[in-house]
N, C-alpha and C positions, 0 to 999 in steps of 0.2 A: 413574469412580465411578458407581456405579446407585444412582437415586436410587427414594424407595418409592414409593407409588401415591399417597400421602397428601401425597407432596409434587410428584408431577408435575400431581398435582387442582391443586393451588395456584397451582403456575408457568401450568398451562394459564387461572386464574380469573384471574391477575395479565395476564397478556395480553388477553385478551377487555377486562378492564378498559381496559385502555390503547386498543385500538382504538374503546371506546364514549368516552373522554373525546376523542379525536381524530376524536369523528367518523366512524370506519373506515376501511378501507383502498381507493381508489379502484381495486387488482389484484382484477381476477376471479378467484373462487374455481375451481379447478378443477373440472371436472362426474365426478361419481359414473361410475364402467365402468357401462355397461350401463344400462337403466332407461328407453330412448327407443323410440321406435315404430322409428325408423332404423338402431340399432345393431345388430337379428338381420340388416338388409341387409347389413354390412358383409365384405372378405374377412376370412377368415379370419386372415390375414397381421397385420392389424391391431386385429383383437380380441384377438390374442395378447398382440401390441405392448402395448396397451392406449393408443396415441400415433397422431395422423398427423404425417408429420418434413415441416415446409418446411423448401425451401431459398428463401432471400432477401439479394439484394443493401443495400445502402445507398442509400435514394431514398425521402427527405422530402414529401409527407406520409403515403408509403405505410410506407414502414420507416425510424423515426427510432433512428436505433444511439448509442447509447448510449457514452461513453471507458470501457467496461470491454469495448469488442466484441463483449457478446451479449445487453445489455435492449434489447428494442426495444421501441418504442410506436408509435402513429400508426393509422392506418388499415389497415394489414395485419394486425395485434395485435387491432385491435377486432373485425375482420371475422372474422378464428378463433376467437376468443373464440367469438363467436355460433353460428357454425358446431358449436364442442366442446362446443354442449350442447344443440343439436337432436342428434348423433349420438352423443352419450354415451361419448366419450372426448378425450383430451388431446390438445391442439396444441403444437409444440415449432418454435419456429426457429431455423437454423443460416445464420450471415450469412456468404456466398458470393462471389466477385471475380467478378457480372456475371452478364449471362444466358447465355454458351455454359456457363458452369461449373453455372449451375441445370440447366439441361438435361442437360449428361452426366450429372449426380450423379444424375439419376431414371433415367436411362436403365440406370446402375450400380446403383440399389435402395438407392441411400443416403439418397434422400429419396422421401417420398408424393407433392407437389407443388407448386408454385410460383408464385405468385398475383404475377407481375411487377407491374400490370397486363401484359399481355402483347398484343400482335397476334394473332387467331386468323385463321390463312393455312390452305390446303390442305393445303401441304406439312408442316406442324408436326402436323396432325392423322394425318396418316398412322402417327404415333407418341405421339402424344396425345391424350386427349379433352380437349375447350377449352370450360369453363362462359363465357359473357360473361355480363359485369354491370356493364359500364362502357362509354360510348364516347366518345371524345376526339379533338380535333384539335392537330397539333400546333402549339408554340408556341416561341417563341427568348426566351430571356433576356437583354436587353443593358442593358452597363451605361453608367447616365445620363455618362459621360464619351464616348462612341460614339454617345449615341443622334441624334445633330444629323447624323448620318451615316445612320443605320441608320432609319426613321420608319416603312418599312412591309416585307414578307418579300420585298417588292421589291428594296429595298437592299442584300440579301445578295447578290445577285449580284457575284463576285469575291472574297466575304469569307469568314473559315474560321469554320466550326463547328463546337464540340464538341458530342458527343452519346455515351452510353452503346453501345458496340459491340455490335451485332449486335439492335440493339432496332429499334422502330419508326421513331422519329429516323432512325436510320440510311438506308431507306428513304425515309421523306418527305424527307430532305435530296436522295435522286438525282432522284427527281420534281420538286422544287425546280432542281433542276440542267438539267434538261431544257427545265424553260420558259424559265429565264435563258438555255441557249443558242440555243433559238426566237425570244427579243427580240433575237437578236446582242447577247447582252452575257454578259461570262465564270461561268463555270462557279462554285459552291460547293464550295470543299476542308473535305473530312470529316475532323476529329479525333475518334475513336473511343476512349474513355475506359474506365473498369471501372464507375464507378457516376458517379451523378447529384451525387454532392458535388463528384468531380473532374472535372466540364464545367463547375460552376460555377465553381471555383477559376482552370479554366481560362481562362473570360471575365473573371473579375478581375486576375487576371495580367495579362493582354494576349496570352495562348500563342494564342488565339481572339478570334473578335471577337462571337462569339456563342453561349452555348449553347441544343442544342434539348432538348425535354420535353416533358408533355403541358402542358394548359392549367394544371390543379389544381396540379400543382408550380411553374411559376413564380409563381400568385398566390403560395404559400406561399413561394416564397425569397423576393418582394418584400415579405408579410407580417413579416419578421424585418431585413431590410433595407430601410427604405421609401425611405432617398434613396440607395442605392448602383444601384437596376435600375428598367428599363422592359419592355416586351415587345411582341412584337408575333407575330400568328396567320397560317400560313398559309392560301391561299386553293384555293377549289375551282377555279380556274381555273389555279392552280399543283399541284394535281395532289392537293391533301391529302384531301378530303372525309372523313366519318367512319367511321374506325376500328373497328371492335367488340375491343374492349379484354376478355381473358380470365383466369381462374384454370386451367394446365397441370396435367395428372394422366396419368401412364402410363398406356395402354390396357394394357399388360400386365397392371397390377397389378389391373383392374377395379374400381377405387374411383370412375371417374368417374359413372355413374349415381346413386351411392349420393350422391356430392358434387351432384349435379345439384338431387335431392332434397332436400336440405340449404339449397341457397341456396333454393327455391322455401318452403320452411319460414321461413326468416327474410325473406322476402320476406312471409310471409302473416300471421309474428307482429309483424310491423311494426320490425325490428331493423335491414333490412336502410337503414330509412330514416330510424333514429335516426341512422345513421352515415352516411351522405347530409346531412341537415341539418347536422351538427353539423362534418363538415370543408368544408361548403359547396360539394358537388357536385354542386346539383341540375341542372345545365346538363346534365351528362355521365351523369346517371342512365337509367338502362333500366325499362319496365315491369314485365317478369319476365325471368327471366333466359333466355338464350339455350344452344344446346347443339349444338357443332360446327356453328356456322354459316356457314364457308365453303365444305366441302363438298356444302354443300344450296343454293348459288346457281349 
């Protein structure tokens, strides 16, 4: 039934109402098409759109999913948000089983890009441009029933860990494995998982005896759990050193410059460091953001 204009005025005053007695609504408003310095940069592809499509996994405190499988919040949420209105259109995310699946999907034009935090390596830039805006070491989750066993990333030596397949983890576990076998002592078996909920799952179980991630997500699983986990950090002498952790964008599609420009924008309106303070990232924070920096060392 169509209602008149006299009564949609009303239902729209009846809501605004509601939102000013509540205070408002703590969801950003979507940003108006158009209207930024940024957006005549953008391709064409996506002005059409009037959207950039992530794709994102499940990994607390970057993408907290929701039991309906597609609200997410957390820090990947807030960081688009900012982004969608320095460049003057909408962000959409589509929650994905893991990173080889983010990757094909851009690679197939299903999504614009993928803000894992991700590793930026050589080889992924060959196919991607790689903004960094975060750097990390990584770090193992273990739970306080393990921990009299496990005290430093030493003690994994022989032990299994889960970790998110084909992520960063994945790697610092073989460099981890390298120094264990240089101390003559056994090797680390990799349990390779679809997202960061189910490595955790994993070390609660007992399927692992530990899982890995970066620093920022195990403070947050122990934030939520204070007496069920401990953690412990690997060292530069085991092979970790720091990371430059990235947001992935197709070189095809030629959005990464225009995305480049964007973080350097909330970088300079000060957003990109509200959302730094506020999930407690200042360790892992960068001064300005970086752009394909493994191919230029």
């Amino acid at each position: 039934m169509r209602l008149s204009r006299t009564a949609l005025a009303a239902v729209a005053a009846l809501a605004l109402a509601s939102l000013a007695a509540c205070g408002g609504s703590d969801a950003p408003s979507s940003p108006a098409q158009g209207g930024t310095k940024l957006y005549e940069a953008l391709p064409d592809a996506v002005k059409e759109a009037g959207v950039i499509r992530f794709a994102g996994d499940s990994h607390p405190p970057y993408r907290i999913v929701a039991n309906d499988g597609k609200t997410v919040t957390g820090i990947d949420k807030e960081l688009q948000d900012a982004l969608a209105k320095v460049l003057g259109v909408r962000t959409e995310i589509t929650i994905v089983g893991g990173l080889p699946a983010a990757l094909s999907g851009m690679l197939a034009s299903r999504y614009d890009a993928f803000n894992g935090p991700v590793k930026d390596t050589a080889e992924r830039e060959k196919q991607f441009d790689a903004i960094v805006w975060m750097v990390s070491r990584t770090s193992y989750l273990v739970p306080k029933s393990a921990s009299s066993t496990i005290q430093s990333s030493g003690d994994l030596c022989g032990k299994k860990v889960s970790g998110t397949a084909g992520s960063i983890v994945e790697d610092q576990v073989k460099r981890l494995t390298e120094w264990c076998v240089k101390q003559g002592r056994p090797e680390v078996s990799f349990l390779g998982l679809a997202d960061t909920n189910g490595t955790i799952l994993a070390a609660k179980s007992g399927r692992a005896d530990a899982a890995g991630m970066t620093e920022s997500a195990a403070l947050d699983a122990i934030s939520k759990e204070k007496d069920a986990f401990t953690y412990v950090t690997q060292t530069d002498e085991q092979g970790a050193g720091v990371d430059q952790l990235a947001m992935l964008v197709p070189k095809a599609g030629g959005l990464g410059p225009v995305m480049l420009d964007a973080f350097k924008e909330i970088f300079e309106n000060g957003e990109y460091r509200r959302i730094v303070d506020k999930y407690g990232l200042q360790n892992v924070a960068v001064d300005e953001p970086g752009y394909n920096t493994a191919a230029a060392q």
